[in-house]
N, C-alpha and C positions, 0 to 999 in steps of 0.2 A: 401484659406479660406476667403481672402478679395472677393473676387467675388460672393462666397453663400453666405457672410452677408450684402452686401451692398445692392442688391436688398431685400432680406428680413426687413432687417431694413427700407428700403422704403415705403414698403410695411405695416408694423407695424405704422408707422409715418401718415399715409393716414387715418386707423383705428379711430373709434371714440374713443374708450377706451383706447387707446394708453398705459397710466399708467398701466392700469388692465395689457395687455398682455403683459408690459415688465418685471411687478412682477411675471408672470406668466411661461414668459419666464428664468427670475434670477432664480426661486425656480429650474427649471427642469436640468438648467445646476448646482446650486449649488450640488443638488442628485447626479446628474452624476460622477462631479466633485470627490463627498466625495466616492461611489459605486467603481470608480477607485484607488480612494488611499486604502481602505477595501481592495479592492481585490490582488493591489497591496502588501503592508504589509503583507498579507495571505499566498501572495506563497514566499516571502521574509524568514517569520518565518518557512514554510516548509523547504524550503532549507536549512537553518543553521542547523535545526532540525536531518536534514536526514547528513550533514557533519560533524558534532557532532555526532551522531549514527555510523557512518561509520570510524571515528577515533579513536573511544573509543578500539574498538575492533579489537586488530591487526591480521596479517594473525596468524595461529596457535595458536591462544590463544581462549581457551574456552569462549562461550558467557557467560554460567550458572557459576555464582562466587560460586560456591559449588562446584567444579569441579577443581579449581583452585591450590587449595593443595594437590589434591590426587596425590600419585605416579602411576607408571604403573604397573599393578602386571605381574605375570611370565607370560611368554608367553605359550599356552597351545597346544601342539601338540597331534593331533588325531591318536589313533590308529588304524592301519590297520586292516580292517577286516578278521575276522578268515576263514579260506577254511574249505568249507562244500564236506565230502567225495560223489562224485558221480557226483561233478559237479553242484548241485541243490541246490537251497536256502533254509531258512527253509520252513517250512511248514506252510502255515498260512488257520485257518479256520475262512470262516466267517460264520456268524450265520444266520442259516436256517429258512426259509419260515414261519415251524411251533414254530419260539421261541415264548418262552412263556418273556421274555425281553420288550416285548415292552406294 
């Protein structure tokens, strides 16, 4: 870092406005300066944000807190479907060219 600013600064000092470009030079690193702590801070507050989100909610526990009290109701087993004599399903018609339906 000493090596980019010592020529530069030389270079600034040679300058007739000298003052001017070093206020000018102070403003652009103090923006810098603060644009890095901003952005810093920003993903600092993301992080907690999203580790806190990620704590709250343990494995197997419902997100939606309306969910939380309910029990589990009966478990619901399907019935086997009925055998159709002949081997064939039922009959299903659909509706023709000339309905009047539509």
């Amino acid at each position: 870092m000493k090596r980019i600013m010592s020529p530069m600064l030389f270079l600034l000092a040679n300058t007739p406005d000298v003052e001017r470009n070093l206020k000018i030079l102070m403003s652009v690193l103090q923006a810098t300066s603060d644009s890095v702590q901003s952005i810093k801070s920003g993903i600092d507050n993301i992080q907690a944000t999203i580790m806190n989100m990620s704590g709250s909610t343990a494995p197997g526990q419902p997100a939606q807190p309306g969910q939380a009290g309910q029990e589990p109701g009966p478990a619901v087993n399907p019935e086997p479907a009925e055998t159709v004599e002949g081997g064939k399903g039922p009959a299903i018609q659909m509706p023709g060219a000339n309905s009047n339906s539509i």
